[in-house]
C-alpha positions as protocol buffer text, in pm:
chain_id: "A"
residue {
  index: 1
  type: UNK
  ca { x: 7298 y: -7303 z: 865 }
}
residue {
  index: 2
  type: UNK
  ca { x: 6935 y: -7385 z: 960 }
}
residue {
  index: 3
  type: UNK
  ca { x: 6861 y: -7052 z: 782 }
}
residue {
  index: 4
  type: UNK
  ca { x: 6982 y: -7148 z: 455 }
}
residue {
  index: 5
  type: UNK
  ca { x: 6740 y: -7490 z: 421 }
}
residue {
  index: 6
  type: UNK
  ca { x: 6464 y: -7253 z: 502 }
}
residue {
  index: 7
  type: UNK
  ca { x: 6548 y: -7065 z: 194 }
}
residue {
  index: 8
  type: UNK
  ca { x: 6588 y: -7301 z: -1 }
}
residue {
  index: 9
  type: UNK
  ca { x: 6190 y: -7443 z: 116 }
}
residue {
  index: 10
  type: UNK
  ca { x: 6100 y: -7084 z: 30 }
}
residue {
  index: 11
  type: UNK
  ca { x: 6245 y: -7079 z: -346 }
}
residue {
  index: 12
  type: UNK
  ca { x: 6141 y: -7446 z: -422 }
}
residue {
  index: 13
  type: UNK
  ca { x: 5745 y: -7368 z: -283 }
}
residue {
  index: 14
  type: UNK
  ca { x: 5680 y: -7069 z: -74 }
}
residue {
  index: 15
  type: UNK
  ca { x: 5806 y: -6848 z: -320 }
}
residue {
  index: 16
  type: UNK
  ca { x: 5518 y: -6888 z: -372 }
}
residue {
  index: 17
  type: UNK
  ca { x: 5468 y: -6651 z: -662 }
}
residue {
  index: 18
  type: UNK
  ca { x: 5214 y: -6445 z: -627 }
}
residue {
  index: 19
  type: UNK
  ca { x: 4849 y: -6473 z: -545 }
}
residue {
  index: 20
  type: UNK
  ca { x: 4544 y: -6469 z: -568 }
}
residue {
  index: 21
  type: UNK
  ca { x: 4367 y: -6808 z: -545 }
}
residue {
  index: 22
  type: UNK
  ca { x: 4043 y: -6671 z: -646 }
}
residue {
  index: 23
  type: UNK
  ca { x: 3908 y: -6817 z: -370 }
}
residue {
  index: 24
  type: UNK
  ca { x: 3469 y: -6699 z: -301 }
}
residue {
  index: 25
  type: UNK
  ca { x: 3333 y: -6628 z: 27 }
}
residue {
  index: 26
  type: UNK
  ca { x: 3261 y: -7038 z: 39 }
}
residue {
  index: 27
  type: UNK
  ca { x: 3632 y: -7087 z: 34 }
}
residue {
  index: 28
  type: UNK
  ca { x: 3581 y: -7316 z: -282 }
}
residue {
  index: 29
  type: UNK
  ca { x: 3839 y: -7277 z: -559 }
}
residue {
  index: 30
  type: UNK
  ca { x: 3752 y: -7181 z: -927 }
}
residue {
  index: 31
  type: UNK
  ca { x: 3995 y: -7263 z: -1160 }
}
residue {
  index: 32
  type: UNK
  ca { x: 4075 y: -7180 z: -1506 }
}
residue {
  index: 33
  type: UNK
  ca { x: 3945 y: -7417 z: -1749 }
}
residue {
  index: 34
  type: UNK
  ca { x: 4302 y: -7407 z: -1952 }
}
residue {
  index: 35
  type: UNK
  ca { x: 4612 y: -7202 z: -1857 }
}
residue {
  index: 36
  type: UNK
  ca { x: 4893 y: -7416 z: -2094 }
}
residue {
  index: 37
  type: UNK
  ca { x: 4849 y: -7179 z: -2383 }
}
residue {
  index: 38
  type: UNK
  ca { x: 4834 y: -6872 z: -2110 }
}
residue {
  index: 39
  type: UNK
  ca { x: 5091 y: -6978 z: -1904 }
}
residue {
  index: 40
  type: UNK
  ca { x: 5357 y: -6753 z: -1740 }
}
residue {
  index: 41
  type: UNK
  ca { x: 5607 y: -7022 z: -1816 }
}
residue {
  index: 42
  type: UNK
  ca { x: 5696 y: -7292 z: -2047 }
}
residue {
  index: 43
  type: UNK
  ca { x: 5866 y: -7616 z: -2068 }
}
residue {
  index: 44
  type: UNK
  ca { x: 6253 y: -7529 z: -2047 }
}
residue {
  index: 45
  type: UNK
  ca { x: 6256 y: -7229 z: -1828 }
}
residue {
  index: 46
  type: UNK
  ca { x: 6508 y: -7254 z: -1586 }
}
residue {
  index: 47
  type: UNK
  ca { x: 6584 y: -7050 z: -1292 }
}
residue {
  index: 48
  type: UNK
  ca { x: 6902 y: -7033 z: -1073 }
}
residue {
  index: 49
  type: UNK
  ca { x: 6879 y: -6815 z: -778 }
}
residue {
  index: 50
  type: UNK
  ca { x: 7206 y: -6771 z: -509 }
}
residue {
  index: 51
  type: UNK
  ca { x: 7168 y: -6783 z: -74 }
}
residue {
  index: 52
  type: UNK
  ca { x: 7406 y: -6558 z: 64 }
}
residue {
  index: 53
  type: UNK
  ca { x: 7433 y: -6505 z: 442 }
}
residue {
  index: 54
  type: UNK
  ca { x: 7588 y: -6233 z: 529 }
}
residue {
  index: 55
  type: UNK
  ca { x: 7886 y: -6170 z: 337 }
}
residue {
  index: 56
  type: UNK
  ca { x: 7911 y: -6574 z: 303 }
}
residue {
  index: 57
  type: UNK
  ca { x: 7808 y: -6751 z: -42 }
}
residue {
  index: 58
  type: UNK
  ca { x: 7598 y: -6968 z: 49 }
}
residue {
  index: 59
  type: UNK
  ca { x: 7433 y: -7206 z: -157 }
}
residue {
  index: 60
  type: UNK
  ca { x: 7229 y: -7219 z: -465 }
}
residue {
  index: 61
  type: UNK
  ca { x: 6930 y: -7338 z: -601 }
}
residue {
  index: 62
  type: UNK
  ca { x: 6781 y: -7440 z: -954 }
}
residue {
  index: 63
  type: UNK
  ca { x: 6412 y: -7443 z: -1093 }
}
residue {
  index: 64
  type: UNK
  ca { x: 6336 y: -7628 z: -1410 }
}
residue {
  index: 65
  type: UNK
  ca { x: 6023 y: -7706 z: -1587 }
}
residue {
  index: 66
  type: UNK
  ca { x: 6012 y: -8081 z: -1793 }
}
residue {
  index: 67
  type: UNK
  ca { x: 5721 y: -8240 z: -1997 }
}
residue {
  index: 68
  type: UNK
  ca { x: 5626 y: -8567 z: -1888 }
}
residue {
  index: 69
  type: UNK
  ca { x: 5333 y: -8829 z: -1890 }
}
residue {
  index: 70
  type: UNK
  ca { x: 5208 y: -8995 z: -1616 }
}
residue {
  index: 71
  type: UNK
  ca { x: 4933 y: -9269 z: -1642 }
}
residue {
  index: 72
  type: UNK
  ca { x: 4861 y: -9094 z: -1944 }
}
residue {
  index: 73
  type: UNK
  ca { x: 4815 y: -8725 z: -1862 }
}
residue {
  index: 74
  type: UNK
  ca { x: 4999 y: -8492 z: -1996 }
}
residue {
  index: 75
  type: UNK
  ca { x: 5224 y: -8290 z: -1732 }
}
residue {
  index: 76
  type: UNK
  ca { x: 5450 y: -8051 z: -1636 }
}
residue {
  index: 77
  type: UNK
  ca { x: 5772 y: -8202 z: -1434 }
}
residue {
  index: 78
  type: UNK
  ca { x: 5953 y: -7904 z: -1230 }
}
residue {
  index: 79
  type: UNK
  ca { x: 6311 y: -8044 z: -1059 }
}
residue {
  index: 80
  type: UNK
  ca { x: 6381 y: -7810 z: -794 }
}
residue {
  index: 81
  type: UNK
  ca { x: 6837 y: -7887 z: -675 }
}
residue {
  index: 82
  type: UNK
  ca { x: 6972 y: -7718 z: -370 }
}
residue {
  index: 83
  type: UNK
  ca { x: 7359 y: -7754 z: -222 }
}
residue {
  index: 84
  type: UNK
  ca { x: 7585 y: -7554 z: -26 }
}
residue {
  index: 85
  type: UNK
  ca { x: 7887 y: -7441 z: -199 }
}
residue {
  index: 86
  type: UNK
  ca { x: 8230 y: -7377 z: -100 }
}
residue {
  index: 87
  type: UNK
  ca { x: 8291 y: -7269 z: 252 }
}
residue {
  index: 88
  type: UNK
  ca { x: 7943 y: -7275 z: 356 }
}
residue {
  index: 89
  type: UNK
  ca { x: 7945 y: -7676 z: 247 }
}
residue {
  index: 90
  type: UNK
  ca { x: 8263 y: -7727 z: 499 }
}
residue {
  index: 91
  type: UNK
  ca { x: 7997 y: -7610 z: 810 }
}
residue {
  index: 92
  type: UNK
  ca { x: 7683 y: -7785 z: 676 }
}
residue {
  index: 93
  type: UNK
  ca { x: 7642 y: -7982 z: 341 }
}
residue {
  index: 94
  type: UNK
  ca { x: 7303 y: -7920 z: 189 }
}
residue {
  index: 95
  type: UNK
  ca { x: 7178 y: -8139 z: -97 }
}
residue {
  index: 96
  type: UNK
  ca { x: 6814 y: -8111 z: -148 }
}
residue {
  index: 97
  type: UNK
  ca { x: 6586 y: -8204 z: -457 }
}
residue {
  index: 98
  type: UNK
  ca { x: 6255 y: -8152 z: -494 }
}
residue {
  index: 99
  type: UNK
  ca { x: 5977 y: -8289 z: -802 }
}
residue {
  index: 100
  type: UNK
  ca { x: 5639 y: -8224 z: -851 }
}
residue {
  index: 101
  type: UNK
  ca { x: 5415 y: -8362 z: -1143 }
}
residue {
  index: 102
  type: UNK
  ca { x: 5154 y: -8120 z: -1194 }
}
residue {
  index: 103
  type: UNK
  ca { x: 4858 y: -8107 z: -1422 }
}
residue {
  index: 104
  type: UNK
  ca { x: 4921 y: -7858 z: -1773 }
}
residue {
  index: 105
  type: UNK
  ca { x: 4554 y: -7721 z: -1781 }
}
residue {
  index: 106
  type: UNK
  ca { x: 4466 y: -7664 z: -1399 }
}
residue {
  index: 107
  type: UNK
  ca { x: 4805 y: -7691 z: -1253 }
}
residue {
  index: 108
  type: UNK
  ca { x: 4680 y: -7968 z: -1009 }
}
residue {
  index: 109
  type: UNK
  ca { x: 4944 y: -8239 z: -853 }
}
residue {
  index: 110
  type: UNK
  ca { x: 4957 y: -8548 z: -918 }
}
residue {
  index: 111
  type: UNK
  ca { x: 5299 y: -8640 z: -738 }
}
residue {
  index: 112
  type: UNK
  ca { x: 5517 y: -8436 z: -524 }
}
residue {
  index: 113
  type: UNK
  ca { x: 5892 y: -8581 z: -447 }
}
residue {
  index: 114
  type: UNK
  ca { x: 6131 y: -8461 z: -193 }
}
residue {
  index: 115
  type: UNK
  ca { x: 6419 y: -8615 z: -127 }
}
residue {
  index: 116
  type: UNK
  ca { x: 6660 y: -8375 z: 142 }
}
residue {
  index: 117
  type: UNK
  ca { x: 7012 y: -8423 z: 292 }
}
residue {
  index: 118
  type: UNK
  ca { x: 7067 y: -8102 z: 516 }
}
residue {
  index: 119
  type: UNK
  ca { x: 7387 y: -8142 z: 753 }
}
residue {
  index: 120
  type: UNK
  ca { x: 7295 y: -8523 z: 771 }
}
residue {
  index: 121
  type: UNK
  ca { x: 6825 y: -8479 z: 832 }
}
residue {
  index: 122
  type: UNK
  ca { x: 6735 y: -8673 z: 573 }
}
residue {
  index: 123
  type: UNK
  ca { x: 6390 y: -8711 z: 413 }
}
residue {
  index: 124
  type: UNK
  ca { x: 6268 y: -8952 z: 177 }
}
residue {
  index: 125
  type: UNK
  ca { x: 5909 y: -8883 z: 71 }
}
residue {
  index: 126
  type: UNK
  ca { x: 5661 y: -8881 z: -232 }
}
residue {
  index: 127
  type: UNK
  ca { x: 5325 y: -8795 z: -228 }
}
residue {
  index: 128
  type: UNK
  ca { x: 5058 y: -8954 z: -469 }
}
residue {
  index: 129
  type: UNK
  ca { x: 4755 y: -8712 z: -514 }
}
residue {
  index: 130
  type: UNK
  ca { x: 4425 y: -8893 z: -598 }
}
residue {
  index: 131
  type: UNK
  ca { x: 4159 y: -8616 z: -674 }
}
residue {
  index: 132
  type: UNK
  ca { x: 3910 y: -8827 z: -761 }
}
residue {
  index: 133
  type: UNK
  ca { x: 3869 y: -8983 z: -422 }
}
residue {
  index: 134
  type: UNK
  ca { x: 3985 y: -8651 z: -247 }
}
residue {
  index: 135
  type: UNK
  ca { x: 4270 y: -8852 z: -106 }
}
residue {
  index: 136
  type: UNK
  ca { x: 4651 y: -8778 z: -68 }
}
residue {
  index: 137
  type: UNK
  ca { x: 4870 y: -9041 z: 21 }
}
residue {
  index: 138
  type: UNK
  ca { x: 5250 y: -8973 z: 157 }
}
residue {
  index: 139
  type: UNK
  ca { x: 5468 y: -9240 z: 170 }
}
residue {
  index: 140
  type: UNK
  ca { x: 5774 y: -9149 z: 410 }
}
residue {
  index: 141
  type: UNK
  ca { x: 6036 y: -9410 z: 259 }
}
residue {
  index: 142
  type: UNK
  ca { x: 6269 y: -9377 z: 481 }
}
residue {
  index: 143
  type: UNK
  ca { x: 6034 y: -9428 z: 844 }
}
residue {
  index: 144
  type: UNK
  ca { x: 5861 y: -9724 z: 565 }
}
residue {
  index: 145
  type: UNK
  ca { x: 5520 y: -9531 z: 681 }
}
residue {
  index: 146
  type: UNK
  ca { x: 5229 y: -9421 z: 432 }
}
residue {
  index: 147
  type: UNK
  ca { x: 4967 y: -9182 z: 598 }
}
residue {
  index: 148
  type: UNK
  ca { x: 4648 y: -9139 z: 395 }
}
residue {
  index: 149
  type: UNK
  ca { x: 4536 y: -8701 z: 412 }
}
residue {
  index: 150
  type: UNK
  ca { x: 4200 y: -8580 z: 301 }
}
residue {
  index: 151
  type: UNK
  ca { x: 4194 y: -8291 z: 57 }
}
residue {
  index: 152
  type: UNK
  ca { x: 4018 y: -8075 z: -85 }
}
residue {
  index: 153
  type: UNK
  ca { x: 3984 y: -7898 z: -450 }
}
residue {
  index: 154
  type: UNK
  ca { x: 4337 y: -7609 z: -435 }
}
residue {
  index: 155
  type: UNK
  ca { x: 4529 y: -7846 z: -255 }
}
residue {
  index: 156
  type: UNK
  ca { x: 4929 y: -7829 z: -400 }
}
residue {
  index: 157
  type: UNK
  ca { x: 5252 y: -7926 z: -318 }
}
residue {
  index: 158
  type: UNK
  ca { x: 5540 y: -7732 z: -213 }
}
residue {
  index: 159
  type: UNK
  ca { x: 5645 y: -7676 z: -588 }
}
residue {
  index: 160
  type: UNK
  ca { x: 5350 y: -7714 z: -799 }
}
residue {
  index: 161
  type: UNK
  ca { x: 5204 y: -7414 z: -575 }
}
residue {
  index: 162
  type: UNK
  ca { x: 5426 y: -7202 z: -718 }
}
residue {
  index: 163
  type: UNK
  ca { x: 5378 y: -7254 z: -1076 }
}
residue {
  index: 164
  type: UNK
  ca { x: 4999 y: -7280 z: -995 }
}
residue {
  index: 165
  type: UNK
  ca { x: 4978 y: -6917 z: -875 }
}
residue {
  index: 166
  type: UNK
  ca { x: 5165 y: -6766 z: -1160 }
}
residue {
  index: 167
  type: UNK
  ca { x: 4899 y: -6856 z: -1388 }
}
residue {
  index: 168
  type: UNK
  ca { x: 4635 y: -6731 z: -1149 }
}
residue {
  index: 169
  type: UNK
  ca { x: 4638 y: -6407 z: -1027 }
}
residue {
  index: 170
  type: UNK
  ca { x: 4546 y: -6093 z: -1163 }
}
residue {
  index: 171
  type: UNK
  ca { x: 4785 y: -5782 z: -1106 }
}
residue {
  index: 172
  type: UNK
  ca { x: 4491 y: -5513 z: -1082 }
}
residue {
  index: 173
  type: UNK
  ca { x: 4334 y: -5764 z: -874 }
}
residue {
  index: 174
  type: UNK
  ca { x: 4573 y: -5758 z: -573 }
}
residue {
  index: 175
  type: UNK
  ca { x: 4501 y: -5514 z: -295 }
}
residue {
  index: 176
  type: UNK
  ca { x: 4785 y: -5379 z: -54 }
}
residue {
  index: 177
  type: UNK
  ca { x: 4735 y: -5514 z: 292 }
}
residue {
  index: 178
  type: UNK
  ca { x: 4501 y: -5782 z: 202 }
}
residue {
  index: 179
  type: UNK
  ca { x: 4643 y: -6134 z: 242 }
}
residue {
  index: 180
  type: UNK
  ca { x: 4544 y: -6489 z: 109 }
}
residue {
  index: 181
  type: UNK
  ca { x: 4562 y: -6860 z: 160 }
}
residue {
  index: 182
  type: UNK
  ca { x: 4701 y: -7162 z: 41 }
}
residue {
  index: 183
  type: UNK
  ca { x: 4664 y: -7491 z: 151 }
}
residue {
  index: 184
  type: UNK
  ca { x: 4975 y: -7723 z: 89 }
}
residue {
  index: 185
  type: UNK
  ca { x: 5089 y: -8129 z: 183 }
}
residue {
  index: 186
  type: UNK
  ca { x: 5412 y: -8183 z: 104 }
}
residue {
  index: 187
  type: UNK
  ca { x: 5519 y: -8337 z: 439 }
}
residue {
  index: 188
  type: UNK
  ca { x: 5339 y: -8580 z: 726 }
}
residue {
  index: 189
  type: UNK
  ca { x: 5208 y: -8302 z: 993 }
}
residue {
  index: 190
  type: UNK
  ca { x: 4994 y: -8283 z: 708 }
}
residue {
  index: 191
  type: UNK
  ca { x: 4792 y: -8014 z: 541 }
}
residue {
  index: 192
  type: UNK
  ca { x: 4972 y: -7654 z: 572 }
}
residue {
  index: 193
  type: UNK
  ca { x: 4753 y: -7367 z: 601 }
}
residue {
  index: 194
  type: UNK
  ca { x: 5000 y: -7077 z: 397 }
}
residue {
  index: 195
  type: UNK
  ca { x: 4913 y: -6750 z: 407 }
}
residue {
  index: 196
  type: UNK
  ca { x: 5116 y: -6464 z: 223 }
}
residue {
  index: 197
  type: UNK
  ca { x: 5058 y: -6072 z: 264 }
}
residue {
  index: 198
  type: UNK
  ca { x: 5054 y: -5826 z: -96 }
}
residue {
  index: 199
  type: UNK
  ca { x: 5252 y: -5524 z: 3 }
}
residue {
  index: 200
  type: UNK
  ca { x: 5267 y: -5316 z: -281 }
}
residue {
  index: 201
  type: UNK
  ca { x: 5526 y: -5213 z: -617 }
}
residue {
  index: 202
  type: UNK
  ca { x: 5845 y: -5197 z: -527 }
}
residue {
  index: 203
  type: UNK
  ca { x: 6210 y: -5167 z: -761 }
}
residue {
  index: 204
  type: UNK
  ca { x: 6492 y: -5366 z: -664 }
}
residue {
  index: 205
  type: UNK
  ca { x: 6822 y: -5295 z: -838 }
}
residue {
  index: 206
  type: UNK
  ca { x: 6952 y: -5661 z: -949 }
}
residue {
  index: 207
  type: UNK
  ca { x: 7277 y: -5798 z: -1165 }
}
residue {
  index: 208
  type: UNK
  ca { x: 7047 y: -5759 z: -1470 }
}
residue {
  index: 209
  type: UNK
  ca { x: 6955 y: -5379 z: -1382 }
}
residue {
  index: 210
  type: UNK
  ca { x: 6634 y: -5218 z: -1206 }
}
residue {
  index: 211
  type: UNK
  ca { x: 6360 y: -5431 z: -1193 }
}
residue {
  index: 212
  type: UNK
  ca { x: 5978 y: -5345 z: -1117 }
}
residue {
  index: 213
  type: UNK
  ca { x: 5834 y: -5632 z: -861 }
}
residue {
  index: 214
  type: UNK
  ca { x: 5543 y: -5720 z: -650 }
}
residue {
  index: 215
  type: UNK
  ca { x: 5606 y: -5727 z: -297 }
}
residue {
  index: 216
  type: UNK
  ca { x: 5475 y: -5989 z: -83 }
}
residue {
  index: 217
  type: UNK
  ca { x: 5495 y: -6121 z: 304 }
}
residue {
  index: 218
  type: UNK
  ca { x: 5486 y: -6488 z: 359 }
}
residue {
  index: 219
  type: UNK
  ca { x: 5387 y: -6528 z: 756 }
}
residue {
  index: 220
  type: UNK
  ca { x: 5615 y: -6836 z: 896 }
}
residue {
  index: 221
  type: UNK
  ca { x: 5676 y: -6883 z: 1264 }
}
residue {
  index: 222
  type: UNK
  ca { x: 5854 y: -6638 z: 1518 }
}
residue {
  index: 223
  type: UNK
  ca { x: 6103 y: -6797 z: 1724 }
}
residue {
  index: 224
  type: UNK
  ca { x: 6462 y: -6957 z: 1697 }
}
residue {
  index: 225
  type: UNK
  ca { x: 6519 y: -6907 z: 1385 }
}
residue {
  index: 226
  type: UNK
  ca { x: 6289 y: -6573 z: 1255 }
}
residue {
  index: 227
  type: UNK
  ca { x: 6270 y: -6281 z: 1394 }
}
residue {
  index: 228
  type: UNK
  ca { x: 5896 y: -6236 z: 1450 }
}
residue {
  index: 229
  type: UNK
  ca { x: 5616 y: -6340 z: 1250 }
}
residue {
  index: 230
  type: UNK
  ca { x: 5663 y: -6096 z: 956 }
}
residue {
  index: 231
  type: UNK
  ca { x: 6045 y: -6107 z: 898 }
}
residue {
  index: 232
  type: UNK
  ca { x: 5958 y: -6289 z: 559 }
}
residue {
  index: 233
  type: UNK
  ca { x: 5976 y: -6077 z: 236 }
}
residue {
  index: 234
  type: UNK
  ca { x: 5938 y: -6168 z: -167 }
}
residue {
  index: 235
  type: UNK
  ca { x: 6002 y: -5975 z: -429 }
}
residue {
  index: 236
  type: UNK
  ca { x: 5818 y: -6103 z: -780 }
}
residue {
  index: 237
  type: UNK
  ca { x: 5855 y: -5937 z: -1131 }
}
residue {
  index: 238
  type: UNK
  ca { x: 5579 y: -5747 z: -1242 }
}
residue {
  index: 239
  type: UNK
  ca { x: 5600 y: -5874 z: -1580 }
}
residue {
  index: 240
  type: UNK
  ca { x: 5424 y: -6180 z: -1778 }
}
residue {
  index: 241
  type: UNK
  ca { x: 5681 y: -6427 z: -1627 }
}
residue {
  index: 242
  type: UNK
  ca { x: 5608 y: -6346 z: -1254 }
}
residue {
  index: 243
  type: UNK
  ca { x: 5941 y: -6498 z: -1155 }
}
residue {
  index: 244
  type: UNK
  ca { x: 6102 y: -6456 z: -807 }
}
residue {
  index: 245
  type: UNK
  ca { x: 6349 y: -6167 z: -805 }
}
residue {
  index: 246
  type: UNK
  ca { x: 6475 y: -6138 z: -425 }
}
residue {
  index: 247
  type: UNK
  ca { x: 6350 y: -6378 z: -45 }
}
residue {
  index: 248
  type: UNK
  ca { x: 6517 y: -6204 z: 239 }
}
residue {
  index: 249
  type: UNK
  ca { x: 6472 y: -6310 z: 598 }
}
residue {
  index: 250
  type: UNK
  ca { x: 6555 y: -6121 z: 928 }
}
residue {
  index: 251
  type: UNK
  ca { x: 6686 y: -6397 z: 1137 }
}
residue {
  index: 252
  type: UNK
  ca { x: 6751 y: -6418 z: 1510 }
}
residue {
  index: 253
  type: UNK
  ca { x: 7105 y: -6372 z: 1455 }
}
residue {
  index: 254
  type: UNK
  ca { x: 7183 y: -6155 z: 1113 }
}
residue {
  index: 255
  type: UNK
  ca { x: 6993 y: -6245 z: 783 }
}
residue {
  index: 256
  type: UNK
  ca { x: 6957 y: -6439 z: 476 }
}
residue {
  index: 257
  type: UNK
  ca { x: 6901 y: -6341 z: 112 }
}
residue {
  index: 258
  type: UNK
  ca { x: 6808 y: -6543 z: -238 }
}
residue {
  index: 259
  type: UNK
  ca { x: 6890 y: -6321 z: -542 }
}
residue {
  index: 260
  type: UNK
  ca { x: 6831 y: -6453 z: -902 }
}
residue {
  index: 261
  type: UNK
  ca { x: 7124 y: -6555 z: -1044 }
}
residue {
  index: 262
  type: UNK
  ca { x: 7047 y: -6703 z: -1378 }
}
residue {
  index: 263
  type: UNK
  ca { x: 6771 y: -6804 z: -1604 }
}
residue {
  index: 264
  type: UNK
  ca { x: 6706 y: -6931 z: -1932 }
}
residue {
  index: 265
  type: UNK
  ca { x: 6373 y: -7043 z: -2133 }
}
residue {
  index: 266
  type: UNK
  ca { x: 6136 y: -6773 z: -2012 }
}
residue {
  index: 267
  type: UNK
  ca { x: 5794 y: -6741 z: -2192 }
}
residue {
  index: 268
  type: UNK
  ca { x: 5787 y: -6393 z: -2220 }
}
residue {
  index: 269
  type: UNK
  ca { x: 6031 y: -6079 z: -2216 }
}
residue {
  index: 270
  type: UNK
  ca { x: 6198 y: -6001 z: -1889 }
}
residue {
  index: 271
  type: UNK
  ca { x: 6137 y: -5630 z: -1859 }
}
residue {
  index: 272
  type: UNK
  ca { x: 6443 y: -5403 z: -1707 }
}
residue {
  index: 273
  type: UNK
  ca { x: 6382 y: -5037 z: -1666 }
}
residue {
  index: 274
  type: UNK
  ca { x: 6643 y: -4835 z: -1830 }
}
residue {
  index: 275
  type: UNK
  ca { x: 6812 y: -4502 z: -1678 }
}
């Protein structure tokens, strides 16, 4: 049931969304001056997506987006929840939740939470983000260790990534084949180099009818769990929302796929194509 926590990492961050850090030749980022009132979401969307393994159920998973404050900013709060459900709990009990405080013009984070229970792992951590001093410091709760990282300007969290890339991309800007990076700190091996392949237009027939989405490849590691290097797909919606439609995964040993299951609070129309 290894597979299914990996899922549920992909929907909470490495769903990552869709692309495009406009990132120059220098590798320096340049972000947009304000992206609240351009968003692809708003405060109250709520996404639900469903991990079935085969024929099993199972788990599912929850995105929402809360305002907050935090030493006086203004910010967006996302609560990512994960469990196994029925039969699939009986095997290996999944609770996960996830919280990142991120900021509502740039989309930089100011605090990342994540708080897992998977078959009896557990992590404790939160990450305070000081951009100022280009410092990141993780405090691992449960080992009572705090490890100071350097970063840089694009650094994000495992959720705030997500939401962050939404706002930034540009559809006609995306070339099949070409692939970009992300860096990420959300754990304490430290900064995550992520890199994610555009594949094309693809539509996927879902529960809510055909939908038109933007096909990506998220590289993760070959070996005991995946397949090979590229067994990794995401489907987004090519609409103003940019919302994760499908994540499937060739495993070792069968495979794993996420399917929206519900949402709610969406900033713009969620376009189906009709017969």
């Amino acid at each position: 049931m290894k597979k299914i926590c990996i899922v549920l990492v992909l929907i909470f961050g490495f769903t990552i969304n869709s692309q495009v850090q406009q990132l120059e030749n220098d590798g320096d980022f340049h972000l947009p001056e304000n992206t609240e009132n351009t968003s692809a979401f708003k405060i109250g969307e709520w996404l639900k997506f469903r991990i079935h393994y085969g024929f099993l159920n199972a788990s599912y998973a929850t995105l929402q987006v809360k305002s907050h404050e935090l030493d006086g900013v203004p910010v967006y709060h996302v609560v990512g929840n994960g469990k196994t459900t029925g039969f699939a709990s009986i095997f290996f009990k999944v609770d996960d939740t996830y919280e990142s405080f991120f900021d509502k013009k740039d989309g930089k984070p100011y605090k990342f939470i994540r708080k897992i229970d998977e078959g009896g792992y557990t992590k404790d951590i939160e990450v305070n983000f000081d951009h100022e001093k280009d410092i990141a410091v993780l405090n691992d709760k449960k080992k009572d260790k705090k490890f100071n990282f350097t970063i840089q300007e694009g650094i994000q969290d495992l959720v705030s990534a997500f939401y962050f890339l939404r706002n930034n991309y540009k559809v006609e800007e995306l070339v099949e084949g070409e692939s970009i990076e992300l860096d990420l700190l959300y754990d304490d091996d430290g900064v995550f180099k992520f890199k994610l392949k555009y594949l094309g237009k693809e539509v996927l027939r879902t529960k809510y009818g055909k939908v038109e989405c933007l096909k990506f490849r998220p590289y993760v590691q070959s070996g005991r769990v995946f397949k090979e290097q590229e067994s990794l797909s995401l489907w987004v919606s090519n609409d103003n929302n940019r919302i994760p439609i499908r994540i499937q995964a060739e495993l070792s040993v069968g495979s794993i796929k996420a399917d929206l299951d519900g949402y709610n609070g969406l900033k713009h129309q969620f376009k189906i194509i009709m017969d």
